[in-house]
C-alpha positions in Angstrom: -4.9 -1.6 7.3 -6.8 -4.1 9.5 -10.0 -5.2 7.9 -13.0 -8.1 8.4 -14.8 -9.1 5.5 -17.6 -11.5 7.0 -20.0 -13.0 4.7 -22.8 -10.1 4.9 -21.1 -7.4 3.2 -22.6 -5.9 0.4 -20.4 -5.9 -3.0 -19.7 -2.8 -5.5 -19.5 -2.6 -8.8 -17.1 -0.5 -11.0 -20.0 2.0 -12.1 -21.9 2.4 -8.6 -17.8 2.8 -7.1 -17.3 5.7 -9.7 -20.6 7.2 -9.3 -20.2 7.8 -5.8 -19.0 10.6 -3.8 -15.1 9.3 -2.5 -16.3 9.0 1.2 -19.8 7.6 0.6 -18.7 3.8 1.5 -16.6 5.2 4.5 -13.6 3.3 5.6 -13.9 0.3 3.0 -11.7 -2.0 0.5 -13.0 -3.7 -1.9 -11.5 -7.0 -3.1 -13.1 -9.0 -5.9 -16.0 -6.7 -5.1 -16.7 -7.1 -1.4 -16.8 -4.2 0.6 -14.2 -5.1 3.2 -14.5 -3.0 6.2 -11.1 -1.0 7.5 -10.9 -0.8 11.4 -9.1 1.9 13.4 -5.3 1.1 13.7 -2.8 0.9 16.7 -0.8 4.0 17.4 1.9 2.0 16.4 1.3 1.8 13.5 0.1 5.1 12.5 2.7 6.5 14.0 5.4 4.3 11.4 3.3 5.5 8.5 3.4 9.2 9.3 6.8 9.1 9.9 8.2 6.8 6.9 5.6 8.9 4.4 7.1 12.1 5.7 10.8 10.6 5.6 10.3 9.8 2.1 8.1 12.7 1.4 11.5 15.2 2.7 13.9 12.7 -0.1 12.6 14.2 -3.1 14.9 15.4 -4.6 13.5 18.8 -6.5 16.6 18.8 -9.3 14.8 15.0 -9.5 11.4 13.9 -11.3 8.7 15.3 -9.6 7.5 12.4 -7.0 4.1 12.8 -4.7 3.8 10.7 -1.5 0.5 9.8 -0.9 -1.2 7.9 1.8 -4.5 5.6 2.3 -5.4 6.7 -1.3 -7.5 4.5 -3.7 -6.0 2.8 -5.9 -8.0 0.7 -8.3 -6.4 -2.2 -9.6 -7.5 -4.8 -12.5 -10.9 -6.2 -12.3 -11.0 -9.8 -11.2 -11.5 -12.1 -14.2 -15.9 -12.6 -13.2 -18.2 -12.1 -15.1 -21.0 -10.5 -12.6 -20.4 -7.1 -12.3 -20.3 -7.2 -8.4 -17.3 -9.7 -8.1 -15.0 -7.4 -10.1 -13.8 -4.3 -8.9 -10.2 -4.2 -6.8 -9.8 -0.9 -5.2 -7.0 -0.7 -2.3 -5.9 1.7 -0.4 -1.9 1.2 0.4 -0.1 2.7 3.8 2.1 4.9 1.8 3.1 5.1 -2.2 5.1 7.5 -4.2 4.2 7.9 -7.8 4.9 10.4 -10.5 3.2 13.7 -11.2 0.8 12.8 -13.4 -2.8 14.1 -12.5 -4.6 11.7 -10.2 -7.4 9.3 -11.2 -8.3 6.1 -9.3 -8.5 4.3 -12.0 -4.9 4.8 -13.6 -3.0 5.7 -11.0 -1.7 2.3 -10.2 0.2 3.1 -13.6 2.3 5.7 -11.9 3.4 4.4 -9.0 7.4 3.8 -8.4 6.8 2.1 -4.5 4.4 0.8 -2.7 4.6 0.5 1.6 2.1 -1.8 3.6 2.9 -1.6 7.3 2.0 -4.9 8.5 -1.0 -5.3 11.6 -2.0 -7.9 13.5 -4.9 -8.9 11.1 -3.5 -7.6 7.6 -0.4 -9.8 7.8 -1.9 -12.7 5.1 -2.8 -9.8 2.9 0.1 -7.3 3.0 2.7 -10.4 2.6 1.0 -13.2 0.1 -2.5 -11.0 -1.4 -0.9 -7.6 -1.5 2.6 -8.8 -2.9 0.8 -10.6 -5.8 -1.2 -7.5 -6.6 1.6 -5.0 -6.6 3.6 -7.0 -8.6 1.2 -7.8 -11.4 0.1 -3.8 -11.3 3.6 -3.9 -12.5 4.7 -1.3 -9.3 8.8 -1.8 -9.3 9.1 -1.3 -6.1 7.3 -3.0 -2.6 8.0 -2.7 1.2 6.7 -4.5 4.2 7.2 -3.1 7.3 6.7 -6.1 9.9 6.8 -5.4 13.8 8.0 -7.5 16.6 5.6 -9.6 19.0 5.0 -6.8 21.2 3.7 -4.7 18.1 5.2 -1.5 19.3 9.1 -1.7 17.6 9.6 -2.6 14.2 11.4 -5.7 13.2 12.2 -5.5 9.5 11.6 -4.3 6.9 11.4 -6.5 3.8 12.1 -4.6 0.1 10.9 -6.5 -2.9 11.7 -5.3 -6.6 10.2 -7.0 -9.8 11.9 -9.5 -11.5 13.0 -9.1 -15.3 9.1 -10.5 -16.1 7.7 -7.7 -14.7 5.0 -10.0 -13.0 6.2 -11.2 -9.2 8.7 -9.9 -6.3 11.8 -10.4 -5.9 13.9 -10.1 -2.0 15.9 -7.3 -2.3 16.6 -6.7 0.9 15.8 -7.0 4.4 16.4 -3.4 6.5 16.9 -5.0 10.4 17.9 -1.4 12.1 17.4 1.3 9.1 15.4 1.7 6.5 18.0 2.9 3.5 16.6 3.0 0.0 18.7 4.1 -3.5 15.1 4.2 -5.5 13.0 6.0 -6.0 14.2 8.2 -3.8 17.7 8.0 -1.7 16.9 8.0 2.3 18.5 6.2 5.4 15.9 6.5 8.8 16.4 4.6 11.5 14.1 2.1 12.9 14.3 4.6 15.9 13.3 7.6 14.7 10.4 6.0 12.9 9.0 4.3 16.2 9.6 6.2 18.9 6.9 7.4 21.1 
């Protein structure tokens, strides 16, 4: 997601967050407890996302554990360590994730989730590769992928799979996917690069 935090945004806290209807803040993160505004992304990009969630969406396996795919859902993660309330709450919403079945709640469904996929844009690159890896991995998620496009921002590039390490605390490299995307967990699929960007 792109986004611009600039030094006039208001800040949330856990209770007015919870307390509000879910599209009452409109297209927002918040980090630390800044409202950090989301703008519109390329067609690129959206176009990657609703392709790879479907992908993996159609790899369930139904003799499996019943997966869910979801997509620009909140996810709240642990409160920064602050103690005014406004400079806490965490609350992300990732490209794609699959988790279990459990019923969904913001607040633990971090919990549940077996892979998380950012799909990287021009202004999100900092966060989805050094912010967003740090997060994930201390939400204790086994599973991360970063979809990175080439310098025309049309064709992906890579696609970079992280799994935690035996701490359970940071990223590992897996793998890096250069012309398809094949995973073994948590679901088993092989897309192309192709079929998952082209127009």
């Amino acid at each position: 997601m792109t986004a611009s935090h600039p030094d006039e945004q208001p800040r949330v806290t856990a209770e007015d967050f919870l307390e509000a209807e879910p599209d009452s803040l409109g297209d927002v993160e918040i980090v630390d407890g800044l409202v950090v505004r989301l703008m519109a992304q390329s067609e690129a990009h959206s176009r990657v996302v609703r392709r790879l969630a479907a992908a993996l969406e159609d790899a369930r396996d139904p003799a499996g554990p019943c997966l869910r795919v979801g997509s620009d859902v909140a996810v709240r993660f642990a409160d920064a360590d602050d103690h005014r309330d406004d400079h806490q709450l965490n609350i992300r919403y990732p490209d794609i994730f699959i988790r279990d079945c459990e019923p969904y709640d913001v607040n633990t469904v971090r919990d549940h989730i077996a892979l998380v996929v950012e799909v990287v844009s021009k202004s999100t690159v900092d966060a989805d590769t050094s912010e967003k890896h740090k997060l994930y991995a201390r939400a204790g998620i086994p599973g991360y992928l970063i979809v990175h496009f080439d310098k025309s921002w049309e064709s992906i590039d890579r696609i970079e799979e992280y799994r935690l390490d035996w701490s359970g605390l940071r990223y590992m490299p897996h793998k890096v996917h250069h012309t398809a995307l094949v995973l073994d967990t948590p679901v088993t699929v092989a897309i192309t690069f192709d079929a998952l960007h082209r127009p």
